[in-house]
C-alpha positions in Angstrom: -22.8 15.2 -16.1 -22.3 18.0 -18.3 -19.0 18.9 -20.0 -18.0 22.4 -22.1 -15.7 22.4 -24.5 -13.8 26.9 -25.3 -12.9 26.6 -28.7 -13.0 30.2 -29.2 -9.7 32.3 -29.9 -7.8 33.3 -32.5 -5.0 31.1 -31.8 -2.5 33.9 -33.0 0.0 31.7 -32.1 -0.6 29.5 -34.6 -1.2 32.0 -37.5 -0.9 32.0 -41.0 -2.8 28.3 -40.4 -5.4 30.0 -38.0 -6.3 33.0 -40.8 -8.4 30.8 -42.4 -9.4 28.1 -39.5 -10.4 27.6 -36.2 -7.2 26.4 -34.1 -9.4 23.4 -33.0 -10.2 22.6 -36.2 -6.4 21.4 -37.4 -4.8 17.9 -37.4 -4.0 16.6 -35.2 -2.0 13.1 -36.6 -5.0 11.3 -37.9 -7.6 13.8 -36.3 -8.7 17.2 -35.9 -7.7 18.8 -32.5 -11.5 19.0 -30.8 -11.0 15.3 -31.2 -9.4 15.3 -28.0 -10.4 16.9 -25.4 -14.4 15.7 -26.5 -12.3 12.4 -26.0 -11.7 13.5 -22.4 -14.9 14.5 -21.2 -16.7 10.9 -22.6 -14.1 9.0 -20.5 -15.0 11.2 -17.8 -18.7 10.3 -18.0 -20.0 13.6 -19.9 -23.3 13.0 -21.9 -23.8 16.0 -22.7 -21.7 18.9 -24.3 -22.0 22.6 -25.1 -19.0 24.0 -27.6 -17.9 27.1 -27.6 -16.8 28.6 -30.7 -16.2 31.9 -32.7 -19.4 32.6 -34.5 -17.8 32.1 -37.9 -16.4 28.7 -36.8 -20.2 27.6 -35.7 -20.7 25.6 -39.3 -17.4 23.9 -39.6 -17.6 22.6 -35.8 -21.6 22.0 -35.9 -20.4 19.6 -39.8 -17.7 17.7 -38.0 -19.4 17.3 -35.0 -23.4 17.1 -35.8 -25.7 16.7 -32.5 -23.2 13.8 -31.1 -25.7 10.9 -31.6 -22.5 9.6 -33.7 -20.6 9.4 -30.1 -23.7 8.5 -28.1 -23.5 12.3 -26.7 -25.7 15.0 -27.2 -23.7 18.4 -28.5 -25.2 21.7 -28.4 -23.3 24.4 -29.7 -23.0 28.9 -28.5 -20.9 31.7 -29.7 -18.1 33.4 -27.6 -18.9 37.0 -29.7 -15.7 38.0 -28.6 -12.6 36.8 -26.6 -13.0 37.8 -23.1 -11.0 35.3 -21.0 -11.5 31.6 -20.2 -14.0 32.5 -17.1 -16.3 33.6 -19.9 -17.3 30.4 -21.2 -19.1 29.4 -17.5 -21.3 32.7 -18.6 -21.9 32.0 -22.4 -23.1 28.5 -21.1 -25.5 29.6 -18.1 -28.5 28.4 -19.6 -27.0 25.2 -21.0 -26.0 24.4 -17.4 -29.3 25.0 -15.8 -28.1 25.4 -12.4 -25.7 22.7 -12.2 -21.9 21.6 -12.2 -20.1 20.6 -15.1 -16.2 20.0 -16.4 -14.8 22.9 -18.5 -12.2 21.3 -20.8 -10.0 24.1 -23.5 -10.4 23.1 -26.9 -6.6 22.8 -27.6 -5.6 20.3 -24.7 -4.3 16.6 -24.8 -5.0 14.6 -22.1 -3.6 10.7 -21.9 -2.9 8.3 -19.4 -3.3 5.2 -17.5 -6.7 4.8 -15.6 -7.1 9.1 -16.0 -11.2 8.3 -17.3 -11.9 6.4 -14.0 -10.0 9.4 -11.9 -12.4 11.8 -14.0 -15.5 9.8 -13.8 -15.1 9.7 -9.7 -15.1 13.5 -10.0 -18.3 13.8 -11.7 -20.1 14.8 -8.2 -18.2 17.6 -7.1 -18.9 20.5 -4.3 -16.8 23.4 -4.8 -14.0 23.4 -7.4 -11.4 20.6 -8.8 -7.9 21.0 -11.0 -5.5 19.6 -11.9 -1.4 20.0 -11.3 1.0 19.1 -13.5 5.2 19.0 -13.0 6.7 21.4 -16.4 9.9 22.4 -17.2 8.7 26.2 -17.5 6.4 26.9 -15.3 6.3 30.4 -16.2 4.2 30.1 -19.5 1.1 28.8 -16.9 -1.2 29.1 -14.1 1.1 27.8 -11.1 -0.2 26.2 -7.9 1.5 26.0 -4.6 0.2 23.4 -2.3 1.5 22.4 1.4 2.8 19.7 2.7 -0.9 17.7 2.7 -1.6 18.4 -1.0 -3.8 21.4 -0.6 -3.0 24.5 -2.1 -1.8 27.6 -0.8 -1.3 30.0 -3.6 -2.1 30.3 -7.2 -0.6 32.5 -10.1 -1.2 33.3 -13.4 2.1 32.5 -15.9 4.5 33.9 -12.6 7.9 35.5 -13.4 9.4 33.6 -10.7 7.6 30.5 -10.1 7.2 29.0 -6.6 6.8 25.4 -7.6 6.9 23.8 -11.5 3.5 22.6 -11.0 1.1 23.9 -14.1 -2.7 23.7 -14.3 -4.0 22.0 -17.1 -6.7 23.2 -18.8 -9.3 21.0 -17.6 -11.6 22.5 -14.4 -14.4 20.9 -12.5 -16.6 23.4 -11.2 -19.8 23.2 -8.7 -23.0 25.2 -9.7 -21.1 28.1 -7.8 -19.4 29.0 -10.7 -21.7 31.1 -12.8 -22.1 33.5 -10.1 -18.3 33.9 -9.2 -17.7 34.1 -12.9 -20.3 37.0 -13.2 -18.6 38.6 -9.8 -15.1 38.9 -11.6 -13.7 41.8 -12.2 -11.5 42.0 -16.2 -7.7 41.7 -15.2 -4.9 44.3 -16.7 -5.1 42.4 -20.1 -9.1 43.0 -20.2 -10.0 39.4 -19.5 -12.1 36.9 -17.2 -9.5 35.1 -15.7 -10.1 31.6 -14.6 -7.4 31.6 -12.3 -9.7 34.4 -10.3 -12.2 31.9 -10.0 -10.5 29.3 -8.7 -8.2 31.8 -6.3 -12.4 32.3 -4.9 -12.5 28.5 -4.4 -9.2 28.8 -2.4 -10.4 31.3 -0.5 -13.6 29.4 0.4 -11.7 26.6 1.4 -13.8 24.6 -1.4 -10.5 23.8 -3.9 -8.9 20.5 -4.2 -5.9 19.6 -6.5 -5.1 16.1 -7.6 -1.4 16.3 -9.0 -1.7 14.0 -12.5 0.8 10.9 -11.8 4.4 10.5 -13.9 3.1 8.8 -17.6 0.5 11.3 -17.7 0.7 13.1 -20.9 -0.4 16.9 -21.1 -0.2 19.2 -24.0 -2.3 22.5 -24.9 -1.5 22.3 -28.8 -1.7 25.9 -28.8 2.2 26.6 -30.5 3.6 24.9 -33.4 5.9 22.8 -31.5 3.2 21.5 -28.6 1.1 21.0 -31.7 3.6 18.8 -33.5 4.8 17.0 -30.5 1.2 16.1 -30.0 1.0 14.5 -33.6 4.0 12.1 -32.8 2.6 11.0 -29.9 -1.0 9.9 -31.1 1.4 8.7 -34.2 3.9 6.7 -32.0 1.6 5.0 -29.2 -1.1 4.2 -31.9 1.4 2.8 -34.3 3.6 0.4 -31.3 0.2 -0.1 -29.2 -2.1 -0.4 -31.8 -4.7 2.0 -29.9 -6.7 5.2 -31.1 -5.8 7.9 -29.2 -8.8 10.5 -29.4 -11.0 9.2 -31.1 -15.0 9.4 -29.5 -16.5 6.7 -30.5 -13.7 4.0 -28.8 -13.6 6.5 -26.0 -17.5 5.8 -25.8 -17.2 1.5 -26.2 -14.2 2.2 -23.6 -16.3 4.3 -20.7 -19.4 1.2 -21.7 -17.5 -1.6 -21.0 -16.2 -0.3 -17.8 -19.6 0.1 -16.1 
């Protein structure tokens, strides 16, 4: 299976830090943020990754990072030119794809929780589109989904005034080969971007999008603000410190996802 990390942007909401840095690029407790979500994609069974980055960012990611043999991966790297939305990135990878699906992972989120690399791994063969739901306090600063009373989803809307439900999609997609071509279809939204949430509205509308609502004890954080980013820290800082764990870090992800098979 294929996985692609964004970590594009000018992460304006982290500036004066991001001036001078790529936003995935900045501690993260013990590691830098890209860390984590290439954490996410090994426990979901991703061999090998494309990362997206600004084209000034290419050296610093491709010296942290190398080719992956370190993580038993392969990496290969492209350059987002220009912002233009998350429903870029399925574009700027096209080739790297080759006709076939993949998980789309943003470069600032933190996934963790019980048995969530087994959930991920079982989705590594899917036909139309996957996401995720997540219960938040302010649904408003997110993409929203509405689902009915069986768990499949009704409506879908991009950080809503006035939500209809406090469930959030994280930034972590599953996408059939389909998505290249919807991607390409999309038409820029007011603020001039590719909107993801446009893509997967087309999976609703096909009937070929499923939700799986992440369980209580699921931690989810985008890192993108200075308090998400902090809050992060003490959480790598606290459960590796009282479990004795590493949190986000590839290469026990990698001896994890072995010894599971």
């Amino acid at each position: 299976m294929k996985g692609v990390i964004l970590a594009g942007g000018s992460g304006t909401r982290l500036h004066p830090l991001t001036k001078v840095t790529s936003k995935q690029l900045l501690p993260v407790y013990d590691k830098p943020m890209i860390y984590y979500p290439l954490t996410t994609l090994i426990l979901a069974g991703v061999k090998h990754v494309l990362v997206i980055t600004r084209p000034e960012d290419a050296p610093s990611f491709k010296a942290l990072l190398g080719n992956g043999s370190e993580f038993g991966i392969s990496i290969s790297y492209a350059e987002q030119e220009k912002p233009a939305g998350l429903a870029q990135a399925p574009l700027i990878a096209e080739d790297f794809l080759n006709g076939e699906g993949f998980c789309l992972i943003l470069g600032d989120n933190f996934l963790y929780g019980s048995g969530l690399g087994r959930k991920l791994q079982n989705l590594n063969s899917v036909e139309g589109a996957t996401v995720f739901a997540y219960k938040v306090n302010d649904p408003t600063q997110y993409g929203v989904v509405e689902l009915d009373s069986n768990g499949k989803p009704i409506s879908i809307e991009e950080k809503p005034k006035s939500p209809k439900t406090d469930l959030a999609i994280p930034g972590l997609y599953f996408f059939d080969k389909e998505i290249v071509d919807i991607c390409r279809a999309l038409k820029p939204s007011p603020r001039g971007e590719l909107e993801i949430t446009d893509a997967i509205k087309e999976y609703m509308s096909r009937g070929k999008l499923s939700v799986e609502v992440l369980p209580i004890g699921t931690a989810w954080l985008d890192m993108g603000s200075f308090e998400s980013l902090l809050e992060a820290g003490e959480f790598v800082h606290i459960v590796q410190a009282r479990q004795g764990v590493l949190i986000g870090d590839p290469i026990t992800a990698m001896r994890t996802r072995n010894s599971s098979k």
